[in-house]
C-alpha positions as CSV (number, residue, x, y, z in Angstrom):
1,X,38.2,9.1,-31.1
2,X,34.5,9.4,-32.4
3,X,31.7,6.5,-32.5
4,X,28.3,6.3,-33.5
5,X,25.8,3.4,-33.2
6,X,23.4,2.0,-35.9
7,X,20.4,-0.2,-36.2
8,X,20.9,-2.3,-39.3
9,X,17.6,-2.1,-41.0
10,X,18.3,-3.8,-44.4
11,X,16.9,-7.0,-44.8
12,X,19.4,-8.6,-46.0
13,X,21.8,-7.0,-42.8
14,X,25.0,-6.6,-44.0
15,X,25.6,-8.6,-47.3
16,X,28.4,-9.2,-49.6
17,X,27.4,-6.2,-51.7
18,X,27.5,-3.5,-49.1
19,X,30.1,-4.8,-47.0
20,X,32.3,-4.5,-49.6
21,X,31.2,-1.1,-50.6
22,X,31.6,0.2,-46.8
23,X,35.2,-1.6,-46.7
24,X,36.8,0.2,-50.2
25,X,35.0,3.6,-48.5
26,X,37.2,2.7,-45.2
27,X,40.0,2.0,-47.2
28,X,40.4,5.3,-48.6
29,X,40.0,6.8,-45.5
30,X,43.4,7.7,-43.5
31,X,42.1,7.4,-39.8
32,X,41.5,3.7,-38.0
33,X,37.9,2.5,-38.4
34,X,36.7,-0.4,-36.6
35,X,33.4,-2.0,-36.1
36,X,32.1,-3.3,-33.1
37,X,28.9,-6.2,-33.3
38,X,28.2,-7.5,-29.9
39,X,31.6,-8.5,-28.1
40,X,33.9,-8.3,-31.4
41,X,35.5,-5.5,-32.5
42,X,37.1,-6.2,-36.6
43,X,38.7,-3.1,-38.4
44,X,36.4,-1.6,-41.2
45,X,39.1,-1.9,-43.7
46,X,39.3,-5.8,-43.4
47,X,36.5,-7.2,-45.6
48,X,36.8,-11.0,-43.9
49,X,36.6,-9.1,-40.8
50,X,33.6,-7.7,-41.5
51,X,32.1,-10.8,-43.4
52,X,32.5,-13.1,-40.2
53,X,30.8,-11.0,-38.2
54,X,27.8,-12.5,-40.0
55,X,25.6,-9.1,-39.6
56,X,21.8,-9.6,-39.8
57,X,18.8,-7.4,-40.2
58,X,17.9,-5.3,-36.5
59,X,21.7,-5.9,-35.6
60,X,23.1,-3.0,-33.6
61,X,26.9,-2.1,-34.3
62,X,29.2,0.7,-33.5
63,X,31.4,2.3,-35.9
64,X,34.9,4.0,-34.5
65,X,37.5,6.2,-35.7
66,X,40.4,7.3,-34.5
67,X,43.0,9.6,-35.8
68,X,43.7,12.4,-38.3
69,X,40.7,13.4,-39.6
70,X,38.4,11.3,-38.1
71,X,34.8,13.8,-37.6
72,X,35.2,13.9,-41.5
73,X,36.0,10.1,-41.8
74,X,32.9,9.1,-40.0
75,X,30.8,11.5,-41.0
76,X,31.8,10.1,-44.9
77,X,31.5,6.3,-43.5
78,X,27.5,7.8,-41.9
79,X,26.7,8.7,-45.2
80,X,26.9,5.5,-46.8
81,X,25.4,3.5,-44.1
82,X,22.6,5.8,-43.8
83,X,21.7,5.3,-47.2
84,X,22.6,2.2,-47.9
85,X,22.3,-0.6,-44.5
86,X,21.1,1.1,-41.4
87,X,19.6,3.9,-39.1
């Protein structure tokens, strides 16, 4: 299992848009991903899941994988999020 934590810096925090983008990119990704926003944990794959966490600008969440291939899973899923939602 890897993690990493970011500081969402968009200021629109995590919107429609992007959230959908991030879940098709965990989609096609074979390990588990989850995301963790204060006490809630959703899968990365679920786009409601994501949605109700309700996201916002300075946020802090922490993105998981676990299974095959999951250093090159989160380093893909870092990529995006680093250019697109957070630091």
């Amino acid at each position: 299992m890897v993690e990493k934590t970011y500081k969402v810096i968009s200021d629109t925090g995590i919107q429609a848009r992007s959230a959908a983008q991030l879940v098709n990119l965990a989609s096609q990704l074979e390990p588990e991903i989850s995301l963790k926003y204060r006490t809630t944990t959703v899968n990365l794959k679920s786009i409601m899941g994501l949605m109700s966490l309700a996201i916002g600008k300075g946020a802090e969440v922490v993105i998981t994988a676990k299974g095959n291939e999951e250093q090159e899973a989160l380093q893909k899923i870092d990529d995006f999020i680093r250019k697109e939602i957070a630091e």
